[in-house]
C-alpha positions in Angstrom: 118.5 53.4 55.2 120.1 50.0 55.0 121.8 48.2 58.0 125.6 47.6 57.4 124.9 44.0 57.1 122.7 44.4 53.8 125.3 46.5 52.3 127.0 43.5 50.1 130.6 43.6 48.7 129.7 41.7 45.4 127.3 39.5 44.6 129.2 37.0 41.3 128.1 33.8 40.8 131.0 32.1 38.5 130.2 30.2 35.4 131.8 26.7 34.8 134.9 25.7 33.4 135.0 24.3 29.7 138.3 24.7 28.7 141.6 25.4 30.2 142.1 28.8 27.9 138.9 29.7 28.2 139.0 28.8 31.8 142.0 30.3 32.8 140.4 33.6 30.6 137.2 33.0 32.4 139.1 32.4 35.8 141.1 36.2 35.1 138.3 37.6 34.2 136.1 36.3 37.2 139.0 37.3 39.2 139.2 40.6 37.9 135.5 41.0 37.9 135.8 40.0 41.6 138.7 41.8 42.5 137.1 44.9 40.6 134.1 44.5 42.4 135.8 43.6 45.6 137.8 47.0 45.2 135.7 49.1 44.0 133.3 48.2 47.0 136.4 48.6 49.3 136.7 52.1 47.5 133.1 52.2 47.6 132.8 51.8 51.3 136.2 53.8 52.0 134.4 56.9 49.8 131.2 56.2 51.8 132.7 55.8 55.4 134.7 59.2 54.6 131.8 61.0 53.6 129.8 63.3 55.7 126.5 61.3 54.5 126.7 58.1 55.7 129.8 58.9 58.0 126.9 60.6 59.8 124.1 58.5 58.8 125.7 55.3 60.4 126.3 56.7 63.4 123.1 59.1 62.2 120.7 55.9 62.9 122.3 55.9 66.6 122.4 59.5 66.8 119.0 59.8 65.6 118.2 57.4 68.1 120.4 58.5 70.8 118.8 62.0 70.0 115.5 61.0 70.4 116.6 59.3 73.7 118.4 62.0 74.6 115.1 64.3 73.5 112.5 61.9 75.6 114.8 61.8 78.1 115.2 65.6 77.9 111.5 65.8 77.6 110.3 63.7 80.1 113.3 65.1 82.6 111.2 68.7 81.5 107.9 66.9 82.5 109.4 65.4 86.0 110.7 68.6 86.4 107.8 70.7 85.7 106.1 67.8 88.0 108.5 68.3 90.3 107.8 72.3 90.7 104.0 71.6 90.5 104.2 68.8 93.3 106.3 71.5 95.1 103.9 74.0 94.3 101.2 71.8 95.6 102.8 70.2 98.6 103.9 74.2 99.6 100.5 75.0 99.6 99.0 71.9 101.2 101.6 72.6 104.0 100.6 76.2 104.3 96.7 75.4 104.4 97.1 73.4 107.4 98.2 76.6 109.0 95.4 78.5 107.8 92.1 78.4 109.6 88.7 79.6 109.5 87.1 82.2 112.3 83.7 82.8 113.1 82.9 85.4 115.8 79.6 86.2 117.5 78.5 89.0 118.8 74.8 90.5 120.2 73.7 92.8 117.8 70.6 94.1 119.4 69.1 94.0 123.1 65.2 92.9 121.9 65.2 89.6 124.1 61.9 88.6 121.2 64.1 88.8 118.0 64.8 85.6 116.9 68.1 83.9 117.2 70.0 84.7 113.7 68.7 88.5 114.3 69.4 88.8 118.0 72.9 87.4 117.3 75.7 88.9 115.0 78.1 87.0 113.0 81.3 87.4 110.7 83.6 85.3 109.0 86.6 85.7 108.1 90.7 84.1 108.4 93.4 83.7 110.3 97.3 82.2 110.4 98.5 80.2 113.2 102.1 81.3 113.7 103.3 79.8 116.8 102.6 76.9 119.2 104.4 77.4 122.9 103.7 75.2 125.3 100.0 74.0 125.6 98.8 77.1 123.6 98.7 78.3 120.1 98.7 81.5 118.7 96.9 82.9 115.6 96.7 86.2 113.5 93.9 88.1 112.2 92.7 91.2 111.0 91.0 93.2 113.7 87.8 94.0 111.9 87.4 90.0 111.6 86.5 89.7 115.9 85.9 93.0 116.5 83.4 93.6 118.7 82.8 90.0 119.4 81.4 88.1 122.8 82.6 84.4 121.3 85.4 83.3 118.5 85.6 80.4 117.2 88.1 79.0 115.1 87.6 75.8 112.8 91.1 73.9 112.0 92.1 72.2 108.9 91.2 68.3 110.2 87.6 70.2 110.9 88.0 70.3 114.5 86.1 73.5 116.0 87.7 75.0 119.4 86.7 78.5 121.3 89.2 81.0 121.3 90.6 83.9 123.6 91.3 87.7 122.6 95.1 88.5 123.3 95.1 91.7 122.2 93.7 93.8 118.8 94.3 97.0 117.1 92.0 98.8 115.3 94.2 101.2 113.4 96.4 98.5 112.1 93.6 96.1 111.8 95.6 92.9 113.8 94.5 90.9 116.4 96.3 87.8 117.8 94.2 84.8 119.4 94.9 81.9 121.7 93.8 78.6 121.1 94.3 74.8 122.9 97.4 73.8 120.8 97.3 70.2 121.4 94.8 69.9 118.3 97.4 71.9 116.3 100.1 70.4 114.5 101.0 72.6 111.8 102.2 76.4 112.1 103.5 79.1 109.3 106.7 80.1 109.5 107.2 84.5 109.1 109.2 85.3 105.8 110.7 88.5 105.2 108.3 91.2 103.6 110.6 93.8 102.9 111.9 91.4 100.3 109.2 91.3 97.6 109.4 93.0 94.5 106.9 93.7 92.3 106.5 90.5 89.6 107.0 88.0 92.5 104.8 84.9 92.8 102.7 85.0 95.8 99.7 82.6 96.7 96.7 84.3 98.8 94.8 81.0 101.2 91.7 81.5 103.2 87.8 81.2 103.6 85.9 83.5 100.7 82.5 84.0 101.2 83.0 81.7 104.8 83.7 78.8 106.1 82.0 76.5 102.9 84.8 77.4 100.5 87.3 77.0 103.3 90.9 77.2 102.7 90.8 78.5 98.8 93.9 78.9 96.8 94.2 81.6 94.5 97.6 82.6 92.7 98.9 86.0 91.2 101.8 88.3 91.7 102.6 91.1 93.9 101.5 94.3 91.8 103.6 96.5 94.1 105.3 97.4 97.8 104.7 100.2 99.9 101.1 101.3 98.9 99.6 103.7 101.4 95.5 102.9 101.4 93.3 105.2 103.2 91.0 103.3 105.6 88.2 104.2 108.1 88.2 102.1 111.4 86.6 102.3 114.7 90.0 104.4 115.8 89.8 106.9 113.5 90.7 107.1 109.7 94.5 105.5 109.0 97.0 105.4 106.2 97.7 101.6 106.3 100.7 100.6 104.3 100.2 97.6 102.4 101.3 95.1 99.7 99.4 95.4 96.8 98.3 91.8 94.7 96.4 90.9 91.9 95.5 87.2 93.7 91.7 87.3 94.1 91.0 88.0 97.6 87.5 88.1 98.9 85.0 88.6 101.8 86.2 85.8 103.7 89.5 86.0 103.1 90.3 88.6 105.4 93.0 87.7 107.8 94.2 84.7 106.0 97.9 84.2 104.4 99.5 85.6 101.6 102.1 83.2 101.1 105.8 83.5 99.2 106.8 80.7 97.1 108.4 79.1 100.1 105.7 78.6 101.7 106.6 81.5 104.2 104.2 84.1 105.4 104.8 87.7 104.1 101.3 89.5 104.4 98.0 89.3 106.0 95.0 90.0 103.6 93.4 92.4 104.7 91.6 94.8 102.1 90.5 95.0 98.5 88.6 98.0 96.0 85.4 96.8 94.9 84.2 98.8 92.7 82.2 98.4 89.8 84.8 97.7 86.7 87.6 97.2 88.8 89.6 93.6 89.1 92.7 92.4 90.9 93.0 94.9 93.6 93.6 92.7 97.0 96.1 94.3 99.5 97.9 93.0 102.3 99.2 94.3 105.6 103.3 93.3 105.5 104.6 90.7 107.9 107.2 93.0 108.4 105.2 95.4 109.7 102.7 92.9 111.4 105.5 91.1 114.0 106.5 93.9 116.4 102.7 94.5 117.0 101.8 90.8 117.1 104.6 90.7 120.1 103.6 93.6 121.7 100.1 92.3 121.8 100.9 89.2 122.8 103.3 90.6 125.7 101.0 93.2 126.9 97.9 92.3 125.5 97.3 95.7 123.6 99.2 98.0 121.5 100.8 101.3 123.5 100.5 104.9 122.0 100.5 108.2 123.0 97.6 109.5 124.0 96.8 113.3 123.5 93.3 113.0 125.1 91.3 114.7 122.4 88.2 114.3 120.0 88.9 116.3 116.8 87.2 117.0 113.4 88.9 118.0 109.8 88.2 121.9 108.4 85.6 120.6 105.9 83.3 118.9 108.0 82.5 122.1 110.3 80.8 125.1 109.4 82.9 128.0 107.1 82.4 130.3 110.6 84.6 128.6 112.8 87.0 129.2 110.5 86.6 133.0 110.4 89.4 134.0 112.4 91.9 132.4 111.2 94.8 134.2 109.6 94.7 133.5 105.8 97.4 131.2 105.7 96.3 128.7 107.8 94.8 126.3 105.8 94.7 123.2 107.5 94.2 121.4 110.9 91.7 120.2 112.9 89.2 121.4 115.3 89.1 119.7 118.8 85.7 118.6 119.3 85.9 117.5 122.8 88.7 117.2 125.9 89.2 114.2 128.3 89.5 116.2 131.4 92.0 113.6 132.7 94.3 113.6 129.8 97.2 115.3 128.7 95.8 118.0 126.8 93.0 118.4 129.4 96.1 118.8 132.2 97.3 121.4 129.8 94.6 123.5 129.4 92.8 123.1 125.5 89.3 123.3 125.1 86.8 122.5 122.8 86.9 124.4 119.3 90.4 125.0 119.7 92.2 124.6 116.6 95.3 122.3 116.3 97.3 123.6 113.6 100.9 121.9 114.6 102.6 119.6 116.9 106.2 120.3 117.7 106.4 123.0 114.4 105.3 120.0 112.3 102.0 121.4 110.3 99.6 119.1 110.8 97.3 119.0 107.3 94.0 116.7 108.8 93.4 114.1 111.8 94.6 111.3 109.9 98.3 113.2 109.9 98.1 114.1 113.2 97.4 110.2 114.2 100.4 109.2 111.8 102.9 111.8 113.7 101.5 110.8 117.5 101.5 106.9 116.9 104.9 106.9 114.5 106.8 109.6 115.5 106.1 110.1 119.0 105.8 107.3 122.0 104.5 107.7 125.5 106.4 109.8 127.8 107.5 112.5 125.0 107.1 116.2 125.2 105.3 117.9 122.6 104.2 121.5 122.1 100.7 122.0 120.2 100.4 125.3 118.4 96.6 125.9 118.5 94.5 129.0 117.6 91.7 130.0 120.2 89.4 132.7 119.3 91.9 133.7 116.6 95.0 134.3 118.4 98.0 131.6 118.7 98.8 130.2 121.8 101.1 127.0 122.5 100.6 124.0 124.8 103.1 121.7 126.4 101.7 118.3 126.7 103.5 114.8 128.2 101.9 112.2 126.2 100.7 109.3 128.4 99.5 106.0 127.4 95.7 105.3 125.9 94.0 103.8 128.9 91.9 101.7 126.6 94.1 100.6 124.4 
């Protein structure tokens, strides 16, 4: 496409005069040449300037130009932009790592005073969130199974600084514990989001030390797969129906007790758990935040988590012998069998004994131990009455039992 400037009116170059007639002729017909020319470009450019084509081009060259303006500009307002939610991505995370550390406990795991040091001595890995800083101290979360057990914890920081740390309180069932720490080396804590928030498809970003403390502070990124899971686990309480948030961020040994993390950098979930099995990908689970903070308080108030005590060892019907079972009527099919009584306790004050068979607290049927766990430590609390239908040598009898507090826990 031309510029306006090379689109020329005419372009006449007149001949000279050799006689007045002919002149005067030559002169009209110049002039009519030029004023035919000089109209019909005027009509020329009025068609042009009036049609779509170049009505558009002109303006076309500029709109192309504009558009292509407008498109880089569009484009590389897309790129800031998409900069702009990586950086924030990035600078979320960076923030959140600095809140994440790295744990190592130690703990004797045989007497033989010959064995040498890295079999005399036990040691685990694992994760953990610092969540608060008051006064002098700091305070972190972890998963129980992380220091369980454990004579010395110590917790490496994000600037690589390596300080001891002190047991506040752990729970096996839930698999928590909360730690103390120096805080004047800390300057960075998470702040708690709200669990009971996340849907299934949300982003979520899981931080902590896979495989220990040399791949320290990984980031891995999925979704959440789903809410309210309920994932059988066996801990040094008892078995436990832990509810959980399930994610398909890869989560490994290592990473227990580190952060899963919302895309505002908040804290929703402690990673706890994930299936390995052979075939099986993308299965990490999470305890909920939501359900972590009343236990982190208590813990840190009264250094352990209170529930009812009952004062009894117990076993499921299918890991004892079909005979023990032979007086039963025919429709009782589940329970458990009490294996042994703390004299001292509640149901020792009461009067069961051992191979007594617990078949309901307070008319609710109790189907294994792992139920009757979930209805003592959810729906009852110390101080609470409860009557215990139980079967002894085949008859029913019923117990009233106060529930006291766990003296251990």
């Amino acid at each position: 496409m031309k510029d306006q400037d090379e689109y020329e009116v005419s372009n006449i170059t007149e001949k000279p005069k050799k006689r007045w007639t002919k002149g005067r002729t030559a002169v009209k017909r110049v002039v009519s040449t030029v004023g035919a020319g000089v109209i019909g470009s005027v009509l020329t450019l009025a068609v042009v300037l009036n049609t779509p084509l170049l009505k558009d081009s002109e303006p076309q060259e500029d709109t192309v130009s504009t558009a292509t303006a407008n498109t880089e500009q569009n484009s590389s307002g897309n790129v800031q932009q998409l900069s702009a939610n990586t950086t924030s991505l990035a600078d979320m995370v960076e923030k959140a790592s600095d809140a994440v550390v790295g744990i190592v406990s130690t703990s004797k795991a045989q007497e033989n005073p010959f064995a040498p040091q890295n079999e005399s001595q036990g040691e685990k890995s694992g994760s953990g969130v610092i969540f608060k800083k008051e006064g002098k101290d700091a305070f972190i979360v972890t998963n129980n199974h992380v220091i369980e057990g454990s004579e010395q914890i110590e917790v490496n920081l994000e600037n690589g600084d390596k300080v001891e740390a002190e047991l506040i309180g752990a729970d096996a069932l839930t698999d928590l514990a909360v730690l103390k720490i120096d805080g004047g080396k800390v300057d960075s804590v998470m702040d708690f989001g709200d669990s009971d928030t996340l849907r299934a498809g949300e982003q979520v970003v899981a931080i902590g030390n896979p495989l220990g403390l040399e791949f320290s502070r990984t980031v891995t990124q999925g979704i959440v797969s789903a809410v309210n899971r309920s994932i059988d686990v066996q801990t040094s309480a008892g078995n436990w129906e832990l509810n959980v948030i399930q994610t398909d961020a890869a989560i490994n040994p290592g990473n227990s007790g580190g952060a899963l993390v919302n895309t505002k950098g908040e804290l929703v979930g402690i990673n706890s758990l994930k299936i390995a099995e052979s075939g099986v990908e993308g299965l990490g689970f999470a305890i909920p935040i939501n359900d972590a903070k009343p236990l982190i308080e208590e813990m840190i108030k009264n250094g352990k988590i209170e529930r009812p005590y009952m004062g009894i060892s117990m076993v499921d019907f299918e890991q004892v012998a079909p005979q023990y079972l032979e007086k039963l009527p025919k429709d009782v099919d589940s329970g458990v069998i009490i294996t042994s009584v703390d004299p001292d306790s509640a149901a020792g004050q009461a009067g069961l004994q051992m191979e007594d068979i617990l078949v309901s607290i307070n008319d609710h049927k109790i189907e294994n131990a792992s139920d009757l766990r979930k209805l003592l430590y959810t729906d009852l609390k110390v101080g609470d009455k409860a009557s215990l239908q139980v079967y002894r040598d085949g008859k029913e009898k019923t117990f009233f039992v106060t529930l006291t507090a766990n003296p251990e826990s």
